[in-house]
ZAFIDREN-478928 format. One record per residue (C-alpha): x, y, z; residue number from 1; residue in three letters. Coordinates in pm, 1 decimal. Layout:
<atoms>
(atom (X; Y; Z); NUM; ALA),
...
</atoms>
This chain:
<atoms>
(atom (410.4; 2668.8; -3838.7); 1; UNK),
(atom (558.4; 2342.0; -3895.5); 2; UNK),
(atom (376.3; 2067.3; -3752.1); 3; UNK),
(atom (571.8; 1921.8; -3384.5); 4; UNK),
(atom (597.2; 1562.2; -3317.5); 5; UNK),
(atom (506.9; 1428.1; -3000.7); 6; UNK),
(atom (786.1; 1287.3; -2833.2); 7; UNK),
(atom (749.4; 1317.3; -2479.8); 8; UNK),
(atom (397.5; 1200.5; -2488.3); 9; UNK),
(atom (481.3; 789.8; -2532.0); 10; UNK),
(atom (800.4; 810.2; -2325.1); 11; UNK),
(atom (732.8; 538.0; -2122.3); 12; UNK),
(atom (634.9; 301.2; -2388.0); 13; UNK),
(atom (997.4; 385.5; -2504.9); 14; UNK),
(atom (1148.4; 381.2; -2138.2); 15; UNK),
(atom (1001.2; 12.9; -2125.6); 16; UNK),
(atom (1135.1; -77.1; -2456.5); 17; UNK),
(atom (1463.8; 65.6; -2366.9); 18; UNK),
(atom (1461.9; -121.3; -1997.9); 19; UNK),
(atom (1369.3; -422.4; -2233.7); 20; UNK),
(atom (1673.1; -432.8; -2450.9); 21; UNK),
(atom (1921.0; -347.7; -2143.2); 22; UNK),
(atom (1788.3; -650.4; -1945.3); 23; UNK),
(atom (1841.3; -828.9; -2238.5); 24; UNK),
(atom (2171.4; -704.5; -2289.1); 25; UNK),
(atom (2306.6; -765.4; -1949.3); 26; UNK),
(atom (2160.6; -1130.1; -1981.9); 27; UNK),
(atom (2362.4; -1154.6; -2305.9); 28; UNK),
(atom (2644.4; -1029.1; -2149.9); 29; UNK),
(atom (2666.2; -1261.9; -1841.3); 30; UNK),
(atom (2557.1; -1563.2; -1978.8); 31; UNK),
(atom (2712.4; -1559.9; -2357.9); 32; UNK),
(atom (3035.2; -1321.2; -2252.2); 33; UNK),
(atom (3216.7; -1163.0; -2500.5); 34; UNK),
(atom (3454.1; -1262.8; -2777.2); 35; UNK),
(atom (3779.7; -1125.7; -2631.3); 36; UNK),
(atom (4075.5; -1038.7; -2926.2); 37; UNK),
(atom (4408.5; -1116.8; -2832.6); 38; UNK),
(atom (4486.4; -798.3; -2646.3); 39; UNK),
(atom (4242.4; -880.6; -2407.7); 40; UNK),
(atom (4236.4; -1277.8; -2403.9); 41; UNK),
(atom (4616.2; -1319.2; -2435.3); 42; UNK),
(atom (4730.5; -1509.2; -2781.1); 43; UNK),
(atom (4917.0; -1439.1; -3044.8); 44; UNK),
(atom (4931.5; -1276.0; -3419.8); 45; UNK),
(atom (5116.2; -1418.0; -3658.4); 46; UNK),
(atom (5198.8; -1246.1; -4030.7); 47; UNK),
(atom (5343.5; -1568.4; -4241.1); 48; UNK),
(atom (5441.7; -1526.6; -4603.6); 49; UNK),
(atom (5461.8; -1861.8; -4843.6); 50; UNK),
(atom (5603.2; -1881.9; -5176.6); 51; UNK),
(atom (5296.8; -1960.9; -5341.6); 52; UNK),
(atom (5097.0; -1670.3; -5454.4); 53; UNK),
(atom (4741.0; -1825.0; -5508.2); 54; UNK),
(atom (4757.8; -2035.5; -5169.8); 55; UNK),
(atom (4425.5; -2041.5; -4984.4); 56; UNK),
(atom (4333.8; -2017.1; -4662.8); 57; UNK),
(atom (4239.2; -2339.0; -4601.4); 58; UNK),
(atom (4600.0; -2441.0; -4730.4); 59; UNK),
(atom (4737.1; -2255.7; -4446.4); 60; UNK),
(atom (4511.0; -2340.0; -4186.0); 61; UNK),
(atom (4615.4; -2736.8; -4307.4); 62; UNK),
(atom (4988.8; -2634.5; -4286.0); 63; UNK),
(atom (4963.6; -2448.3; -3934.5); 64; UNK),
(atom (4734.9; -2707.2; -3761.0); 65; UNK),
(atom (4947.6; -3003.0; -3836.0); 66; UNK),
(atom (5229.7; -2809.7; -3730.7); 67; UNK),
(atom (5028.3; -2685.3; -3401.8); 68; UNK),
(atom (4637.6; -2827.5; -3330.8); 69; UNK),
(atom (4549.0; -2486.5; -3157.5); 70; UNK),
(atom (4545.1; -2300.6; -3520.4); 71; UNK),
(atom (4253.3; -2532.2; -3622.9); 72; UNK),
(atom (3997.5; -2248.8; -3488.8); 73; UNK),
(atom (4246.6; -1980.5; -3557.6); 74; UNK),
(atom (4134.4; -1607.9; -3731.6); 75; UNK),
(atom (4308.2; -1614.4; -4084.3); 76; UNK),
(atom (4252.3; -1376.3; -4299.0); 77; UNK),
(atom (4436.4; -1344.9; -4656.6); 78; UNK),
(atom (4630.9; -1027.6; -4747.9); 79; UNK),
(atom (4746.4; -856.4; -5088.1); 80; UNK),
(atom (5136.7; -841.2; -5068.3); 81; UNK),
(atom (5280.7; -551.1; -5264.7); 82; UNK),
(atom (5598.4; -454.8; -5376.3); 83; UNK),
(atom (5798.2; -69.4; -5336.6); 84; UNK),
(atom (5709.4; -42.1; -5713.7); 85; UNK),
(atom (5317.1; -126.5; -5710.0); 86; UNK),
(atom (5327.2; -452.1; -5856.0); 87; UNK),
(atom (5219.9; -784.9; -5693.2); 88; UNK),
(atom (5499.4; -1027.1; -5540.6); 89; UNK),
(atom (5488.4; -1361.2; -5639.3); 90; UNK),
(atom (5370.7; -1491.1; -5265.0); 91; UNK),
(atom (5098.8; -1479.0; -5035.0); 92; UNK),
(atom (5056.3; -1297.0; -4686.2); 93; UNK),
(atom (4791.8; -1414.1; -4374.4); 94; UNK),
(atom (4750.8; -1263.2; -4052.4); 95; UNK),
(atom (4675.2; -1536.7; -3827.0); 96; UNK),
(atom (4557.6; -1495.4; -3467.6); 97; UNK),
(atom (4532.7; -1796.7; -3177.3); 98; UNK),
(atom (4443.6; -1729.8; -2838.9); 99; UNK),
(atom (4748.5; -1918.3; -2728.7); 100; UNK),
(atom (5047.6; -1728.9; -2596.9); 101; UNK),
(atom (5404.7; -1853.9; -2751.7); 102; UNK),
(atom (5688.7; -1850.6; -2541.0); 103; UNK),
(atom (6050.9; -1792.9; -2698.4); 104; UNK),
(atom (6129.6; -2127.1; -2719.7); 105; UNK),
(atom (5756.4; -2234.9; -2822.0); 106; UNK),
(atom (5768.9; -1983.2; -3113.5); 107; UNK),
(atom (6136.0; -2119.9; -3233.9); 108; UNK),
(atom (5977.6; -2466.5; -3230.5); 109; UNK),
(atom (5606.5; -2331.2; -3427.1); 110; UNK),
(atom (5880.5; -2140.5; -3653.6); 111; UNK),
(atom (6069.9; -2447.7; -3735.6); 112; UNK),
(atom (5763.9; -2669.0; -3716.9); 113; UNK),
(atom (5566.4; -2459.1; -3982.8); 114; UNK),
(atom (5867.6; -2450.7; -4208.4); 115; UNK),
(atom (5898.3; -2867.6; -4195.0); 116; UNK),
(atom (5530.4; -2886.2; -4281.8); 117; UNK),
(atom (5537.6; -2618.2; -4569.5); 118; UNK),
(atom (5859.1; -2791.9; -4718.4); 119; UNK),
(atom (5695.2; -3123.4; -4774.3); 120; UNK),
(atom (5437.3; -2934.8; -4949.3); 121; UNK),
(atom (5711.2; -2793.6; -5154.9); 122; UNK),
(atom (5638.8; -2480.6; -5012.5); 123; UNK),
(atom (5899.2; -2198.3; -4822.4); 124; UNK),
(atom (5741.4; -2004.9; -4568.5); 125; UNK),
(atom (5850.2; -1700.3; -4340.9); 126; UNK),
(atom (5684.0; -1524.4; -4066.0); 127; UNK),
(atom (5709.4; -1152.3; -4134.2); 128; UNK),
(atom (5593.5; -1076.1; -3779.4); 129; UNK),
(atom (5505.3; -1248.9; -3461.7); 130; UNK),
(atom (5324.5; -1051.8; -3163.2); 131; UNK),
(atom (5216.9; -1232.3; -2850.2); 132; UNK),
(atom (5031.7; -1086.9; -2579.5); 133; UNK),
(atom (5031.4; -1311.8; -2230.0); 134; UNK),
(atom (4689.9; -1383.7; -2019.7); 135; UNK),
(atom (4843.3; -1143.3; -1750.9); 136; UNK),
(atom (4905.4; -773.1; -2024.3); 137; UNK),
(atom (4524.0; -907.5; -2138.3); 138; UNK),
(atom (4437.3; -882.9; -1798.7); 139; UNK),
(atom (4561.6; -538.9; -1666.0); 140; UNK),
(atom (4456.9; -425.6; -2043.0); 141; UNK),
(atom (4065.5; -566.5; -1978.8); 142; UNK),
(atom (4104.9; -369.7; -1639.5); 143; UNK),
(atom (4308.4; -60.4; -1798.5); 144; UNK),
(atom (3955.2; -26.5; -2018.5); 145; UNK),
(atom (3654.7; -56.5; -1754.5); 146; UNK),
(atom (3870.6; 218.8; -1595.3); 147; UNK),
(atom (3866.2; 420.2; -1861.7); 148; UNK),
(atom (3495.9; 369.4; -1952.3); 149; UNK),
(atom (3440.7; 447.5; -1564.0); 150; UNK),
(atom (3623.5; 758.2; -1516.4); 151; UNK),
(atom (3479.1; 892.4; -1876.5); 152; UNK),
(atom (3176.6; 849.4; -1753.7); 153; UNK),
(atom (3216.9; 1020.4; -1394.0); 154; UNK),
(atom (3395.1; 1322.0; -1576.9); 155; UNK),
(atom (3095.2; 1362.5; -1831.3); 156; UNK),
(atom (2817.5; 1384.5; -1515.4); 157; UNK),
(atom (3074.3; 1643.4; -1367.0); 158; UNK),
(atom (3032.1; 1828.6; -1711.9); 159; UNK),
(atom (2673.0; 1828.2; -1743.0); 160; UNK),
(atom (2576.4; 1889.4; -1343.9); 161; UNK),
(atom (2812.0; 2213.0; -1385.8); 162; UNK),
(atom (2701.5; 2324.8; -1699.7); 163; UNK),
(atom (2317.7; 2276.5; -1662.8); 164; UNK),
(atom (2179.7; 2132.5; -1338.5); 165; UNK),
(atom (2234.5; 1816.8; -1141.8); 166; UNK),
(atom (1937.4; 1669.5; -1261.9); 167; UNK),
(atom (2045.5; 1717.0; -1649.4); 168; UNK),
(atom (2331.8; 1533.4; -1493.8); 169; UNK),
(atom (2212.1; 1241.6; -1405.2); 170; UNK),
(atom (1936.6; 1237.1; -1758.0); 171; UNK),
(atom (2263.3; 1237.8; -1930.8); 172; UNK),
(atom (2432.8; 974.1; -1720.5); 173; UNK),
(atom (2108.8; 723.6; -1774.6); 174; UNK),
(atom (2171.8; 809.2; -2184.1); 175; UNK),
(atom (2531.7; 673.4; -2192.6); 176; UNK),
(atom (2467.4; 376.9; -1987.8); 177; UNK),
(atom (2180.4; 337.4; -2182.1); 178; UNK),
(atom (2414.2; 348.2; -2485.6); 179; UNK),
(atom (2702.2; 138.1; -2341.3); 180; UNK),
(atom (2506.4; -138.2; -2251.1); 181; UNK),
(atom (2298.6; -202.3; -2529.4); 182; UNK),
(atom (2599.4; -147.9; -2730.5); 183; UNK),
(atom (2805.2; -369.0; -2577.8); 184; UNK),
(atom (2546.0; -620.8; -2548.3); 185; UNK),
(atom (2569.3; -643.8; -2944.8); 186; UNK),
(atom (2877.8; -730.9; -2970.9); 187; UNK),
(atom (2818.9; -1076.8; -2717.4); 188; UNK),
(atom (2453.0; -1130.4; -2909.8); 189; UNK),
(atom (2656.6; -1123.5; -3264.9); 190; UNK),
(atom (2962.5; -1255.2; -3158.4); 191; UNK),
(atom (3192.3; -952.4; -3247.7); 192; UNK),
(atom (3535.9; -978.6; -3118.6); 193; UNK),
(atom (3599.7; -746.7; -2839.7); 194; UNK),
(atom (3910.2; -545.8; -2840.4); 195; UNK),
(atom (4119.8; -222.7; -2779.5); 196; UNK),
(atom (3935.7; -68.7; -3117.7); 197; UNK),
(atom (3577.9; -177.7; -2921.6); 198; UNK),
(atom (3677.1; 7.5; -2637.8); 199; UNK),
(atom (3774.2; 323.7; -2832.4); 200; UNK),
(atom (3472.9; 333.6; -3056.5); 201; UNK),
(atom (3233.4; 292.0; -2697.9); 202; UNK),
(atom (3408.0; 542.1; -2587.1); 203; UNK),
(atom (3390.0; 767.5; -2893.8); 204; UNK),
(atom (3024.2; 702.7; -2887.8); 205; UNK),
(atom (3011.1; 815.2; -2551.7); 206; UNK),
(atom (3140.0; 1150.1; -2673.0); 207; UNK),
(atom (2942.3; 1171.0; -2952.5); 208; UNK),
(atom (2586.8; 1060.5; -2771.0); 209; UNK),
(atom (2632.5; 1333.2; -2530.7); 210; UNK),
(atom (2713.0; 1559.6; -2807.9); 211; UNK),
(atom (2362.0; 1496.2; -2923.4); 212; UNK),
(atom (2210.7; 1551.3; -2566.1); 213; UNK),
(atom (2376.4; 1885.7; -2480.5); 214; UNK),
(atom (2233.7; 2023.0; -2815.0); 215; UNK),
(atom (1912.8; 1921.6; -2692.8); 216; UNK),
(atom (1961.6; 2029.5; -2291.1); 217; UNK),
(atom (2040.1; 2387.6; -2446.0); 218; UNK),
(atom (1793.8; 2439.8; -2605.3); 219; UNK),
(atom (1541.3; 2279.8; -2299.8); 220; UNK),
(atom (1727.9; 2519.8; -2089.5); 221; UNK),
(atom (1662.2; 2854.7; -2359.1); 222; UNK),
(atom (1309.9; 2735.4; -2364.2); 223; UNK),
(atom (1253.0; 2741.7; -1991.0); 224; UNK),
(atom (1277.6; 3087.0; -1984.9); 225; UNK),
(atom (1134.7; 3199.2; -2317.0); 226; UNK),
(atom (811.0; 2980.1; -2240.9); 227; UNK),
(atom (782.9; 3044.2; -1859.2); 228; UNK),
(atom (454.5; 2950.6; -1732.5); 229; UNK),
(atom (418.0; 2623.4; -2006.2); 230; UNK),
(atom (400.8; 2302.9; -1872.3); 231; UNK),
(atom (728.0; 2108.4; -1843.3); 232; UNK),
(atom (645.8; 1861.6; -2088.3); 233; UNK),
(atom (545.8; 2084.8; -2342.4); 234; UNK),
(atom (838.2; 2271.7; -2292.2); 235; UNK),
(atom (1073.3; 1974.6; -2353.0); 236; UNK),
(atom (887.0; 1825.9; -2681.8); 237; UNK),
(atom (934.7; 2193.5; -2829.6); 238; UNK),
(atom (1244.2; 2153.6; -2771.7); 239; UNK),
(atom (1337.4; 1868.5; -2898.2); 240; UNK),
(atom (1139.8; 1957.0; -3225.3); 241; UNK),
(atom (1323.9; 2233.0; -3285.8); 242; UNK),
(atom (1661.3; 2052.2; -3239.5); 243; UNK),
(atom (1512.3; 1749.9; -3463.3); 244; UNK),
(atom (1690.6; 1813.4; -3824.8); 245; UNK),
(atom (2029.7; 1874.5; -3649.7); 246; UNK),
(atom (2008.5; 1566.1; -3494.4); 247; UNK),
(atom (1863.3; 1353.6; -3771.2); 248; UNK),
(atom (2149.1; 1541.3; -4019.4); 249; UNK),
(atom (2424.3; 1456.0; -3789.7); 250; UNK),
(atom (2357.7; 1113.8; -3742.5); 251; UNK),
(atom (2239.8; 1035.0; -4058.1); 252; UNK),
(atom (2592.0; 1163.1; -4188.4); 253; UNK),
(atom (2792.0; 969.3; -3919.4); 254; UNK),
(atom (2605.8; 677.6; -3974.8); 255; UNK),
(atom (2673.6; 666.6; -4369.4); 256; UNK),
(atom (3087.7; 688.0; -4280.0); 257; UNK),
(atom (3080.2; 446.4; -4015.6); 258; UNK),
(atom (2769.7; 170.3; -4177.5); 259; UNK),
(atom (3041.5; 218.0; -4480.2); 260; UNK),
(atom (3367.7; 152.7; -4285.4); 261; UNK),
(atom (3173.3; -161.4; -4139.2); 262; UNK),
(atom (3095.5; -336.9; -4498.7); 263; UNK),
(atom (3423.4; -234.1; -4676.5); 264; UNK),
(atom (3654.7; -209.9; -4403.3); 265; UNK),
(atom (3940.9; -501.1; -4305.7); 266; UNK),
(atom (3836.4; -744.7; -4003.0); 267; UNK),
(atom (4111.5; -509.0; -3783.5); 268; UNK),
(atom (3856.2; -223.3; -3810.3); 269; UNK),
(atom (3551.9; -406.2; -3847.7); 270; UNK),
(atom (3433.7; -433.2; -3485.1); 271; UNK),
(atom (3510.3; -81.3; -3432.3); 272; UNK),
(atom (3302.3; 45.8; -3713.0); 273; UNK),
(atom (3023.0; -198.0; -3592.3); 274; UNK),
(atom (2980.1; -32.0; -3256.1); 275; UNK),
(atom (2968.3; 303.0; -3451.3); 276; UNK),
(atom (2693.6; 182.5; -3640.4); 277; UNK),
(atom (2461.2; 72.6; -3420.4); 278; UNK),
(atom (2617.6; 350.6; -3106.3); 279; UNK),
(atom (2496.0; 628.5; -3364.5); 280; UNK),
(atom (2143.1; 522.7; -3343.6); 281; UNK),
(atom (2128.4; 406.3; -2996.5); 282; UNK),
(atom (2302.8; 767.1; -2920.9); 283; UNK),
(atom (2031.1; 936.1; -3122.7); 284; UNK),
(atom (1712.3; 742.7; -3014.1); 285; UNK),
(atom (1906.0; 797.0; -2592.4); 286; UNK),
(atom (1899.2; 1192.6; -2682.6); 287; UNK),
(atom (1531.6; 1190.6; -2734.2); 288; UNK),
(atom (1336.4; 919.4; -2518.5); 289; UNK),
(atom (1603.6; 835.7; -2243.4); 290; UNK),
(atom (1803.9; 1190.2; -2159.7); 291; UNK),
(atom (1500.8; 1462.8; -2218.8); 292; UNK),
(atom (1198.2; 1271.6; -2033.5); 293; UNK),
(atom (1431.7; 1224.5; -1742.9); 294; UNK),
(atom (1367.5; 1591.3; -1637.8); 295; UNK),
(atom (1031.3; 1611.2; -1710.3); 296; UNK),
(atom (909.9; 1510.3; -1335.7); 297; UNK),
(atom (1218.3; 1683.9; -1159.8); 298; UNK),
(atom (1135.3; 2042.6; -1288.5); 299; UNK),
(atom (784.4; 1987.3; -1289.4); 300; UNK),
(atom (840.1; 1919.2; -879.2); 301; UNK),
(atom (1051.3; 2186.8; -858.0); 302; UNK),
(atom (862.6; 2392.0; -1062.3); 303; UNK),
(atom (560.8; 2334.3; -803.0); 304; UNK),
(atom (797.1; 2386.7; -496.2); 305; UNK),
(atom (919.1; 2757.5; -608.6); 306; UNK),
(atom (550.6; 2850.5; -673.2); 307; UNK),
(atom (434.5; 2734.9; -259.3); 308; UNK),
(atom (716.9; 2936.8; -172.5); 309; UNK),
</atoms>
């Protein structure tokens, strides 16, 4: 018989640790904030091509902040133009994002500004694209999001309290916020920037945590008939045991796609694959010391109520 782990026995160690990190998440979160992209801070993104192929970024940033001061702390990052045929063109692309929104007449003037500086330089320049987002889309898009994250997560107790009980309701609903926050409080801790692909990978790892906790609330709720009579606790670490190398094989997959995404991907997916990372282990570890010992007082009370009956 293999040997079971006891999980259920130092829950509240892990319930402590877990109250820890979302106290200090919140803190981070409040005080530090979070580094909004341009879809939710307003700004603009900027694809500029010059005529010189080996031009750094440093170059650029020279040519765009004399032209404009607010692209001294702009986001530039360096891409690889190709041609229909395969072969490199003989310029250089950058995507370059400042939180600064550009009217029509303020772009024509950055336009013709940029072009004056590059010239001098002996340098012709073109912007491919040029996407602005003002303070007030940011806003109804920042609000458009806690919506979303809201109403997922009032559809997903609905779910659970139908399916199982209300109780495995509300251990599932303590797992996601669990999850959320401490997610979320990574990205203001490490500075990530915050955007439209944050929201979406939050809320995929919303989906995917409570993937991991109905696998395990299944197979607590097969167990409370097969082992009628055990005590509650035991019951639940069983359990879990049994539903251990599922768990550990489907994060540990996840976690090799996503952990990969994060150190070869572009900046554009970047943040998203970070909350990935860190929501696969946060979803796991919620599954097993957040979600399961949540039920173990509840059906032990009721448990003892049916018996008096």
């Amino acid at each position: 018989m293999r040997k079971m782990i006891n999980f259920v026995g130092p829950r509240y160690i892990f319930i402590g640790i877990s109250l820890a990190a979302i106290a200090l998440s919140i803190v981070f979160i409040l005080v530090k904030g979070f580094d909004f992209g341009v879809d939710f801070a307003g700004g603009t993104m900027i694809t500029a091509s010059f005529s010189k192929p080996d031009l750094s970024i440093a170059d650029v940033r020279s040519i765009f902040s004399k032209a404009d001061p607010a692209f001294t702390n702009a986001s530039i990052i360096k891409l690889t133009s190709m041609t229909a045929n395969g072969t490199t063109t003989q310029k250089s692309l950058f995507d370059l994002t400042v939180k600064q929104f550009y009217s029509a007449t303020a772009r024509a003037k950055l336009n013709a500004d940029v072009q004056s500086v590059a010239n001098k330089q002996g340098l012709q320049t073109n912007f491919e694209s040029f996407e602005t987002v003002s303070g007030y889309a940011a806003a109804g898009l920042r609000q458009s999001a806690i919506w979303a994250s809201v109403i997922v997560m009032i559809l997903l107790l609905i779910y659970i309290a139908i399916r199982y009980q209300f109780i495995f309701g509300v251990g599932a609903l303590a797992s996601l916020a669990h999850d959320l926050i401490i997610t979320a409080g990574l990205y203001s801790m490490f500075w990530i920037t915050f955007d439209s692909t944050v929201v979406a990978a939050l809320l995929t790892l919303l989906g995917y945590s409570l993937n991991d906790t109905v696998v395990v609330y299944s197979r607590i709720r097969e167990n409370l008939k097969k082992m009628h009579g055990k005590p509650i606790d035991e019951i639940i670490n069983v359990s879990i045991n049994e539903t251990l190398s599922r768990t550990i094989n489907t994060s540990l997959t996840t976690f090799i796609v996503v952990f990969t995404l994060f150190l070869f991907a572009s900046s554009t997916l970047r943040p998203f694959a970070f909350g990935m990372s860190f929501g696969v282990i946060t979803g796991t570890y919620s599954s097993i010391y957040i979600a399961s010992p949540v039920l173990i007082g509840w059906l032990s009370r009721r448990r003892k109520a049916v018996a008096k009956r």
